[in-house]
VEXDREN-2710 file (C-alpha; in Angstrom, 1 decimal):
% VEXDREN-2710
k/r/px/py/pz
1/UNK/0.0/0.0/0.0
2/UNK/2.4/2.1/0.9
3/UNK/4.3/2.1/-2.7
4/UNK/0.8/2.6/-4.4
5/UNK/0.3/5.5/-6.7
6/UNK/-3.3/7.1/-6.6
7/UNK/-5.3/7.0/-9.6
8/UNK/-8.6/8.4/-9.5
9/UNK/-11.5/9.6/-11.5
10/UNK/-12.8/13.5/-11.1
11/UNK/-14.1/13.4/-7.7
12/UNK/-13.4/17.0/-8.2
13/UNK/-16.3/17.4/-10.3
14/UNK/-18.9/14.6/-9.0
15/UNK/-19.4/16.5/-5.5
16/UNK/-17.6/19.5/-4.6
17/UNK/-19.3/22.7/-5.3
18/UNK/-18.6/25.2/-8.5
19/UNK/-17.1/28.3/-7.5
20/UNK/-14.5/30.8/-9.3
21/UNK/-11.0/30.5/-9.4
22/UNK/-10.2/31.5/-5.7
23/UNK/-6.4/30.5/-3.8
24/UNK/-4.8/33.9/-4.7
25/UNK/-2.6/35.0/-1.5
26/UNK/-0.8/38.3/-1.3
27/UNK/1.9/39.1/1.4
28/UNK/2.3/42.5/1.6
29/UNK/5.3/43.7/3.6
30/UNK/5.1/40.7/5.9
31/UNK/7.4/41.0/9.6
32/UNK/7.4/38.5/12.1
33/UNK/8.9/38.6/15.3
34/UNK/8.9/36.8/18.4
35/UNK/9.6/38.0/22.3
36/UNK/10.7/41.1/23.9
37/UNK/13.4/43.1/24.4
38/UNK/16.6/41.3/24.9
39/UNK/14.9/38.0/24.0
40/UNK/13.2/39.4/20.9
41/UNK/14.0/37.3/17.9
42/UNK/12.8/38.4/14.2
43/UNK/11.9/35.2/12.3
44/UNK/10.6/37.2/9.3
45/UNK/12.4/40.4/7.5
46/UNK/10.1/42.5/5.4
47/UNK/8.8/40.0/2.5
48/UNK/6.2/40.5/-0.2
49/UNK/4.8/37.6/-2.2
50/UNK/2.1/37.1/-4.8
51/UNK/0.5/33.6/-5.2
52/UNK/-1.9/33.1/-8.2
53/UNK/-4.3/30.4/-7.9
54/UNK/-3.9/27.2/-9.0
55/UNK/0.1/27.9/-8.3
56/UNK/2.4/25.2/-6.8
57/UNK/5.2/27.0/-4.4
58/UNK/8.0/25.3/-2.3
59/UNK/8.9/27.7/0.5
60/UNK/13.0/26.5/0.3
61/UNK/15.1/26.7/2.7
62/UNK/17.3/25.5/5.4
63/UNK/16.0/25.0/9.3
64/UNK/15.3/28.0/10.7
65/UNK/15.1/30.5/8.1
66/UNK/11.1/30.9/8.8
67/UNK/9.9/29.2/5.8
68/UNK/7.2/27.0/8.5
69/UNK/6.6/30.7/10.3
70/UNK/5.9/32.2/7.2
71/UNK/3.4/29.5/6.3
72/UNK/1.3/29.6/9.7
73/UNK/0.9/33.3/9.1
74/UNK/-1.0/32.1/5.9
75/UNK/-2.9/29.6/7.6
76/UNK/-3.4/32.1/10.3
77/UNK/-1.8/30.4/13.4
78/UNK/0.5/33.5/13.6
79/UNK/-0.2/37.0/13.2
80/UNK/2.4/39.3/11.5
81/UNK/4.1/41.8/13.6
82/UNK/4.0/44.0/10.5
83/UNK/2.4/44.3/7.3
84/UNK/-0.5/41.7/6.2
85/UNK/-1.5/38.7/4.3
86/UNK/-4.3/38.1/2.1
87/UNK/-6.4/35.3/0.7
88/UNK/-8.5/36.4/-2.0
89/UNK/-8.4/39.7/-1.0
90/UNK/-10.0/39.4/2.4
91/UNK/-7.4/39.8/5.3
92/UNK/-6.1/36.6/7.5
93/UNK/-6.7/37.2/10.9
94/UNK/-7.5/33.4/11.8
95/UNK/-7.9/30.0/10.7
96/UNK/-10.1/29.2/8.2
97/UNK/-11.3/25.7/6.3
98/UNK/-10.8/27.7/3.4
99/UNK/-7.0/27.1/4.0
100/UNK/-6.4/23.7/4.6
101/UNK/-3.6/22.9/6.5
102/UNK/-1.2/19.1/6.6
103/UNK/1.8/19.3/9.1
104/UNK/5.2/16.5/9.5
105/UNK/3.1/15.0/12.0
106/UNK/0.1/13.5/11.0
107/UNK/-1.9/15.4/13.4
108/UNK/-4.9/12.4/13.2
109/UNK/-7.4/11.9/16.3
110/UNK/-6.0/8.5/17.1
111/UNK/-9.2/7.8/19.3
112/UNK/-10.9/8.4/15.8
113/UNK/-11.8/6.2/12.5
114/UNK/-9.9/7.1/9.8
115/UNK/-13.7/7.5/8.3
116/UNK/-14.8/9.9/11.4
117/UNK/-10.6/11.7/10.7
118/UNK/-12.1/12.7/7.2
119/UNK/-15.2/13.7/7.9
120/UNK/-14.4/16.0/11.3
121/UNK/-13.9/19.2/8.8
122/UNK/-17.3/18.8/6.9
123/UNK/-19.1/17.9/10.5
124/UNK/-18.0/21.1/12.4
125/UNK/-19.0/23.1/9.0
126/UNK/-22.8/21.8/9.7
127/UNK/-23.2/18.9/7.1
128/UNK/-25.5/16.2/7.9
129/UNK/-24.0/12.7/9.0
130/UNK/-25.4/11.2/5.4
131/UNK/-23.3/13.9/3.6
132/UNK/-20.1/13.1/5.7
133/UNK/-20.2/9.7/5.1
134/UNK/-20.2/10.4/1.5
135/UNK/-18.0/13.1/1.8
136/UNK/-15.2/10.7/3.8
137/UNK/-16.1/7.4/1.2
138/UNK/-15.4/9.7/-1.3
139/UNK/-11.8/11.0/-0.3
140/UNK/-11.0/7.4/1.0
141/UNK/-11.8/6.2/-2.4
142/UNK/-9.2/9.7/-3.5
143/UNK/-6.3/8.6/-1.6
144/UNK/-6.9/4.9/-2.0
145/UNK/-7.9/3.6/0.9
146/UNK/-11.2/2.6/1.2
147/UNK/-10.7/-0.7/2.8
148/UNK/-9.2/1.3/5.9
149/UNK/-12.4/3.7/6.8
150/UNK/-12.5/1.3/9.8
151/UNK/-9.1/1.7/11.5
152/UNK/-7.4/3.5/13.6
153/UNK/-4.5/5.9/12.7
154/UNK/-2.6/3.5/14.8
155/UNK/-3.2/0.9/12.3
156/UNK/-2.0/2.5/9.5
157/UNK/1.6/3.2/8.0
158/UNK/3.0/6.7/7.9
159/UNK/2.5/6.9/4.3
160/UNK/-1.3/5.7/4.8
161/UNK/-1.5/8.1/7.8
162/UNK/0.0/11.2/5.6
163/UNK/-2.6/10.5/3.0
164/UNK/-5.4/10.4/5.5
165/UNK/-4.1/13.8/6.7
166/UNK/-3.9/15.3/3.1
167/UNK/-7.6/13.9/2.4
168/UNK/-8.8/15.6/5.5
169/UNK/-7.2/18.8/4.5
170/UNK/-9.6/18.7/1.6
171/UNK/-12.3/17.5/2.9
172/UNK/-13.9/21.2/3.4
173/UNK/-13.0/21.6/-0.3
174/UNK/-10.7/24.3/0.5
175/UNK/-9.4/26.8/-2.2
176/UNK/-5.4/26.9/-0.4
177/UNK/-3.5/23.9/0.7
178/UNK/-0.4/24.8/3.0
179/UNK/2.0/22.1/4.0
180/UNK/4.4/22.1/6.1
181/UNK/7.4/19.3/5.3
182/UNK/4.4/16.7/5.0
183/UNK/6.7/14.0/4.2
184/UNK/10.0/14.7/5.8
185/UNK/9.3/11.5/8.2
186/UNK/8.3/9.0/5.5
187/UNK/11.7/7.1/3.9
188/UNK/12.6/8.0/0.3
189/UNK/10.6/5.6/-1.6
190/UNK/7.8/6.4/0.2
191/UNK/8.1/9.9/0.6
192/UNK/8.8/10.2/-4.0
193/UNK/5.3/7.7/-4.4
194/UNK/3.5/10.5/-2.0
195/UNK/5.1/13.1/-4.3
196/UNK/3.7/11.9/-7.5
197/UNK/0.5/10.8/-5.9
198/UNK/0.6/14.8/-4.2
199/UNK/0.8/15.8/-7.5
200/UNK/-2.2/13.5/-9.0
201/UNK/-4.4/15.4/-6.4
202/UNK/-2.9/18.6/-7.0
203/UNK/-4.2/18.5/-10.7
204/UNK/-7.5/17.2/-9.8
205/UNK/-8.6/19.8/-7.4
206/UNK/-7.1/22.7/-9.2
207/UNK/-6.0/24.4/-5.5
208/UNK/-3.2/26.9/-4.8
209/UNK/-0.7/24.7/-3.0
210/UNK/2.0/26.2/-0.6
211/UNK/5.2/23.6/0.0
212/UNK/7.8/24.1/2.7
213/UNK/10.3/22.0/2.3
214/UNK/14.3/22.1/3.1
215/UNK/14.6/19.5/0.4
216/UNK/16.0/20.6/-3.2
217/UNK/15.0/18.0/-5.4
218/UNK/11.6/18.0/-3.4
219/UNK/11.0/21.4/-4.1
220/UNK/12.0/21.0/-8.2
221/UNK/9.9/18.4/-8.6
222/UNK/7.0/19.3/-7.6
223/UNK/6.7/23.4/-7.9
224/UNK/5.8/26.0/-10.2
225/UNK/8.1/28.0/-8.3
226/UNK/10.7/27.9/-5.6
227/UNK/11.1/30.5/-3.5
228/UNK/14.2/30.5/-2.2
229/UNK/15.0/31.7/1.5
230/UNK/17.4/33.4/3.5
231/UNK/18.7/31.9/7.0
232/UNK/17.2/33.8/9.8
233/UNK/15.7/36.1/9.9
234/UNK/13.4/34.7/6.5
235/UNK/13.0/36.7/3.8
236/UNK/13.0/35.4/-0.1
237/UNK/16.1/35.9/-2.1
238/UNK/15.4/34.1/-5.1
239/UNK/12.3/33.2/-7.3
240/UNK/12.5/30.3/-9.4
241/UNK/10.4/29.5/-12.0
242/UNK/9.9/25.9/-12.6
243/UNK/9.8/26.0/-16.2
244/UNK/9.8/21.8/-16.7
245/UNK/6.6/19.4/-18.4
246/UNK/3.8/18.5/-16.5
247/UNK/2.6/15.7/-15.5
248/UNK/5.8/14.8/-13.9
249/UNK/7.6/11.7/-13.4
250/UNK/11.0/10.7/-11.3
251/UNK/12.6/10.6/-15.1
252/UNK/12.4/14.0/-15.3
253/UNK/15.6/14.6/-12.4
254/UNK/17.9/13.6/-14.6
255/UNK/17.1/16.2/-17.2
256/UNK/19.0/19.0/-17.8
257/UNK/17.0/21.4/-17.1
258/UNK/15.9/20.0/-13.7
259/UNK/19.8/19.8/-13.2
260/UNK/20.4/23.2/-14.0
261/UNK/17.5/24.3/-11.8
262/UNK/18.5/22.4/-9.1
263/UNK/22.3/23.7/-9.5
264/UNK/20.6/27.3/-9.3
265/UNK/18.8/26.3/-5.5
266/UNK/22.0/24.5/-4.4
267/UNK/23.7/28.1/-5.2
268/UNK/21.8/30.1/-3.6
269/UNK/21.4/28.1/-0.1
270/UNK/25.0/27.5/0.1
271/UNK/26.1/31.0/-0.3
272/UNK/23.2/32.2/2.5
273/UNK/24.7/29.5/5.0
274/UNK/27.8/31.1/4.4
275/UNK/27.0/34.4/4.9
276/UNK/25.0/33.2/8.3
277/UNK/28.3/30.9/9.4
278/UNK/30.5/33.8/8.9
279/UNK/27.8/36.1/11.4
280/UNK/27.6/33.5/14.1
281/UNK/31.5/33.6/14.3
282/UNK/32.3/37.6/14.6
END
């Protein structure tokens, strides 16, 4: 199961409701600090960003630069400390189940089917039980794992569990997905099947998708565009446009222009963990 790649028809367009091409996300100006005084620490310099929707975008960087911090003030677990961030022109000053969010962990209720996991999101937004079952059968089916509806998270592989997660995520039919090193836990084989499979989804649902990931060849493969970032505090130094074929397969890393690409990200981090070595020892 694990190795599985998902293949699906358009669930998209059996159940989830028309609307206009939403997911655009502007970060205007964007600070973040944490602290006070003498323990004050700023995780985010000054950074502006604009995300069309429909866009795929790896956040790249190494630990600590803010990519994750940058992401929650997206998903609205963190409030800048200057400027603003917007989702389709209307402010984020909260969480919202129009930005769904998938963390390393898996985050599941492990008291909690993986059935009842699914359907919490659609639930708390007021549908009927009959129209959560369906909803949950009907992302199960997505990810591929509609003999599990039954289990427990506990019974289920990381990959399995990391699918669940995703599933949930768009369970509300959200117009944003933000994820936050979703499969830095998973080993490599699995963690390149949930790539393609991440990808499979992304092109059925049509949703703005922000990546963090520390990860060069992660961040190639799957994105539009990589935004490449400083070491602490965060801010985006380069802008990469992801100019290879969809769909994608693993063939395509030993292209040159995914090697050139990936030479270009390699550049840029090494030089900023220079520069931040050569601060932390004046």
């Amino acid at each position: 199961m694990e190795t599985q790649i998902i293949t699906f028809e358009s669930h998209k367009n059996k159940i989830a409701p028309e609307k206009e091409r939403l997911g655009h996300i502007e970060i205007d100006k964007v600070g973040i600090t944490f602290g006070h005084g003498s323990e004050k620490v700023e995780a985010v310099k000054e950074t502006s960003l604009d995300i069309q929707p429909g866009e795929f975008i790896c956040l790249l960087g190494p630990s600590g630069c803010g990519k994750s911090t940058l992401l929650n003030s997206i998903a609205g677990y963190v409030t800048p400390s200057s400027g603003e961030v917007l989702v389709d022109g209307e402010l984020v000053e909260g969480p919202a189940p129009e930005r769904g969010m998938v963390f390393q962990q898996y985050s599941l209720f492990p008291w909690k089917t993986i059935s009842e996991n699914i359907a919490f999101g659609p639930k708390v937004a007021g549908n009927t039980e009959s129209e959560c079952s369906s909803i949950a059968n009907t992302f199960l089916a997505m990810i591929g794992l509609s003999k599990y509806g039954n289990k427990y998270p506990s019974e289920l592989s990381g990959g399995m569990q990391q699918r669940v997660g995703i599933a949930r995520a768009l369970a509300n039919y959200p117009s944003v997905l933000l994820m936050d090193e979703p499969f830095g836990a998973l080993d490599a084989q699995t963690r390149l099947m949930m790539q393609e499979n991440l990808l499979s989804i992304w092109s059925e649902f049509n949703i703005t998708v922000v990546f963090v990931t520390h990860d060069v060849d992660e961040a190639v493969f799957l994105a539009d565009r990589v935004l490449v970032m400083s070491a602490s505090p965060g801010s985006v130094i380069a802008d990469l446009k992801v100019n290879l074929p969809r769909p994608r397969a693993p063939e395509i890393a030993t292209s040159d222009d995914y090697m050139a690409l990936k030479k270009q990200c390699l550049d840029h981090i090494r030089a900023e963990s220079l520069r931040a070595f050569e601060q932390q020892n004046k």
